[in-house]
N, C-alpha and C positions, 0 to 999 in steps of 0.2 A: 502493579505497574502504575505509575504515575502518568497521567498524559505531557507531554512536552507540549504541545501546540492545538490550535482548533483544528478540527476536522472540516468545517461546516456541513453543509448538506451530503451527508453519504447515501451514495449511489452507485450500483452495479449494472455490467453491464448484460445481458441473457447470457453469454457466452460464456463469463466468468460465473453466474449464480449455476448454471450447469454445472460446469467443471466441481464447483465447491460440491453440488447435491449430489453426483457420481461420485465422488470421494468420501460423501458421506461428512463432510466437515460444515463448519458455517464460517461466516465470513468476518463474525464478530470477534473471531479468534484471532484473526490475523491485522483485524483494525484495529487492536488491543496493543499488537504487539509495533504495530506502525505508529498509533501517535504515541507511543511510551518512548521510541527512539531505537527500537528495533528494525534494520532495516532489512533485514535478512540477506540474501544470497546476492548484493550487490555486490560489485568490485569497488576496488579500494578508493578509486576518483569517486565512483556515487557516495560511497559511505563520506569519504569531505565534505562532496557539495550537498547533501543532507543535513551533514553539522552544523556546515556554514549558513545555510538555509532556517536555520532555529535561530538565528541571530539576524540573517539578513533580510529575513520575506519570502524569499523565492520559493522555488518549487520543491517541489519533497518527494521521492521516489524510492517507493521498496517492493523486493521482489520475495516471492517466496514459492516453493515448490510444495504443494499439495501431496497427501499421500499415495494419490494415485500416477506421482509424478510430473505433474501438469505445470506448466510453473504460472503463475497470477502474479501481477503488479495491482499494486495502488498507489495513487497521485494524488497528492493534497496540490490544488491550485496557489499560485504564489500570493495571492491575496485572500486564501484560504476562506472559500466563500463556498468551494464542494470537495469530496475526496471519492476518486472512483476506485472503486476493483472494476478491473478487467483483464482479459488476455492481451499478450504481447502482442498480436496478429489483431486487435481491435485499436490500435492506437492509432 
């Protein structure tokens, strides 16, 4: 997988490094799949404003559902200067 875009500073937040370590997954798997242009389980409006987002600056948002169900986002800031995982409920 190729990256599309900078990440900058990657940071998570306890809530989301939990969820990942009860799953047993890491989180380097899923920021792999996020700056390649994988956005996973977003609906069809986020998967545009993603694309268009590669092009325009803005913000960058993917979701993904953890094996144990859980579901985690990560957000590349639109001046792509940090990219967090966290839980939905931490936003």
């Amino acid at each position: 997988m190729s990256q599309k875009f900078s990440l900058g500073r990657v940071v998570g937040t306890p809530g989301a490094l939990e969820a990942l370590n009860e799953s047993n997954e890491v989180a380097t798997t899923y920021i792999a799949r996020h700056a390649s242009g994988d956005w996973g389980v977003v609906d069809a409006t986020d998967s545009r404003l993603n694309d268009e987002a590669l092009r325009d600056g803005s913000r960058i948002l993917s979701v993904y559902i953890l094996q144990s169900g859980v579901r985690i986002w990560i957000i590349t800031e639109a001046d792509r200067s940090a990219t967090t995982v966290l839980l939905p409920d931490e936003y």
